[in-house]
Every structure is written in structure tokens, then in C-alpha cells.
N, C-alpha and C positions, 0 to 999 in steps of 0.2 A: 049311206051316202055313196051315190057313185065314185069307184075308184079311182077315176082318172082327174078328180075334182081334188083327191088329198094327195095322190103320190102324181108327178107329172109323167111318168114312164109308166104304162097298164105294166102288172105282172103278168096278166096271158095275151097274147095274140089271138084272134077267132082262129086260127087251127091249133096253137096249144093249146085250146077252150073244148076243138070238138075231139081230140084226141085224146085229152083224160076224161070228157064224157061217154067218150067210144068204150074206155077201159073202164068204167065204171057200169055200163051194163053188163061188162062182161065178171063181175067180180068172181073172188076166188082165186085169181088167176096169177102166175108168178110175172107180172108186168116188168116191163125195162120202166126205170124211170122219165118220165116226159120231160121233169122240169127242176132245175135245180132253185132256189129263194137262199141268199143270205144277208145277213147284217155287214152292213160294209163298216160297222164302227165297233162292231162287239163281237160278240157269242150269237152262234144263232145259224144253223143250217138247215134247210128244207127239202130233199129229193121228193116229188108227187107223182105219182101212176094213175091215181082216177079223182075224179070233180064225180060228186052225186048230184044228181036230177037238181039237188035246189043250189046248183050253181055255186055252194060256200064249202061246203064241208069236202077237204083234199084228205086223200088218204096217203101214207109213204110214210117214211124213214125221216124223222128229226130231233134234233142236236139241240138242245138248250140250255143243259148243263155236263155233268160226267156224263153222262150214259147216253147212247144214242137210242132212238125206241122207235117200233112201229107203230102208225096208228094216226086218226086223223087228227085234223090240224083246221079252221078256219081262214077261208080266203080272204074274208071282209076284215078278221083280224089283224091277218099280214098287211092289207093293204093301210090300214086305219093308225099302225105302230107309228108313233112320232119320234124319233131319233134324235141326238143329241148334232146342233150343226145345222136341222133345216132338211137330214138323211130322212129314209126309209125303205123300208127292206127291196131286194131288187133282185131281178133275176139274171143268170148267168148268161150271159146269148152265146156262151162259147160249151155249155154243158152238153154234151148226148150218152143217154146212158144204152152202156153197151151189154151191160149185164143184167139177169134180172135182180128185183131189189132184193131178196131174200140175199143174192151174192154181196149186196152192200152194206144190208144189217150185219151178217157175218164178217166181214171185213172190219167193218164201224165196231163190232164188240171187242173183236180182236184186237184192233190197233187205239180204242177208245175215240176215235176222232171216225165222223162223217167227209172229209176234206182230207185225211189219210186214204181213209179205203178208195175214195176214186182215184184218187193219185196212183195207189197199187194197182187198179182193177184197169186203167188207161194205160200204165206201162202193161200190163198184161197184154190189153187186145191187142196194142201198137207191135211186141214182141209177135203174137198171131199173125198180125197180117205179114210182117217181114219174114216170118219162116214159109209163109206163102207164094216169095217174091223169087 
């Protein structure tokens, strides 16, 4: 089912769409995260670095229970999730990731939470840029 039919906000824009297909030819590759996905009513965080050729399969860093993990994830899944309220899953317009993901899975093991490690790895850069100033 097209996405824009079950959730009324798409979760990518055509350049978030052509930038994790960009990172997805490129794989192997230690990618900054493109795009953040979470549950606004539960458990549930998403950081993505590449979209594969068939448009569904994201690859990145997510949170669904204890443990954060890497590894892919379905777009059409995220999209199609019905939420309690009429919700579903949505993406951060305020996320950019500054680090690559490897720095956030590490981060996420460490502190157990996906939504910690950017919290730490943002005061980080924000610290960077001011000792720049």
C-alpha cells in the first residue's frame, strides 16, 4: 500500500529517499545516520544510513526492546505500524546525524538507550563547534 495512503506525513522526502539510496550503493561504509523513526506513543527508535535498490529494506541502528542493534529494518513495515490513538511511527525533522552510526551503536550499548547516545554524541559536536569559536 502506498505510504502516504496509511500514515498522512511520508517518512522520507525524495532527497531523504535519494540519500540513503546514494549510501546504499555505497555499502560497507561507516555512514552518518540520514534519518531518525520513532514511536511517539511507546518503545521504538529508528536511526537509517541506506534504503536498498528495492526501495523497503533500511539499514541502521534500532531500539525495540533492551538492547539497541544493527541491522535492517522494513520501510513499508514502519510505514503500515498502526498505533494506539490513530499514531504512527514518524520521523524527527529536527534529527542530523553528526557521527557515524558505528559512534551511535557504541554510545546506544553503552548507555542502553538509542535517544541517550544522541543526546551525548549532540552535546558532543555542540562542545566541538564552540571550542572552534
Amino acid at each position: 500500500m502506498d505510504e502516504t495512503l496509511r500514515n498522512p506525513s511520508p517518512l522520507l522526502t525524495p532527497a531523504l529517499r535519494e540519500r540513503l539510496l546514494a549510501n546504499g550503493r555505497l555499502s560497507g561504509f561507516d555512514h552518518l545516520p540520514v534519518v531518525k523513526f520513532f514511536n511517539p506513543v511507546g518503545i521504538g527508535t529508528w536511526l537509517a544510513t541506506e534504503l536498498a535498490e528495492d526501495g523497503d529494506r533500511l539499514f541502521g541502528l534500532a531500539q525495540l526492546n533492551d538492547a539497541p542493534e544493527l541491522g535492517s529494518f522494513s520501510l513499508q513495515e514502519l510505514t503500515a505500524l498502526d498505533l494506539p490513538f490513530g499514531m504512527h511511527i514518524e520521523r524527527d525533522v529536527f534529527f542530523a546525524g553528526t557521527y557515524p552510526i558505528s559512534a551511535y551503536a557504541e554510545a546506544a550499548r553503552e548507555t542502553g538507550s538509542i535517544t541517550a547516545a544522541i543526546r551525548i554524541l549532540s552535546n558532543a559536536a555542540r562542545a566541538r563547534r564552540e571550542e572552534r569559536i
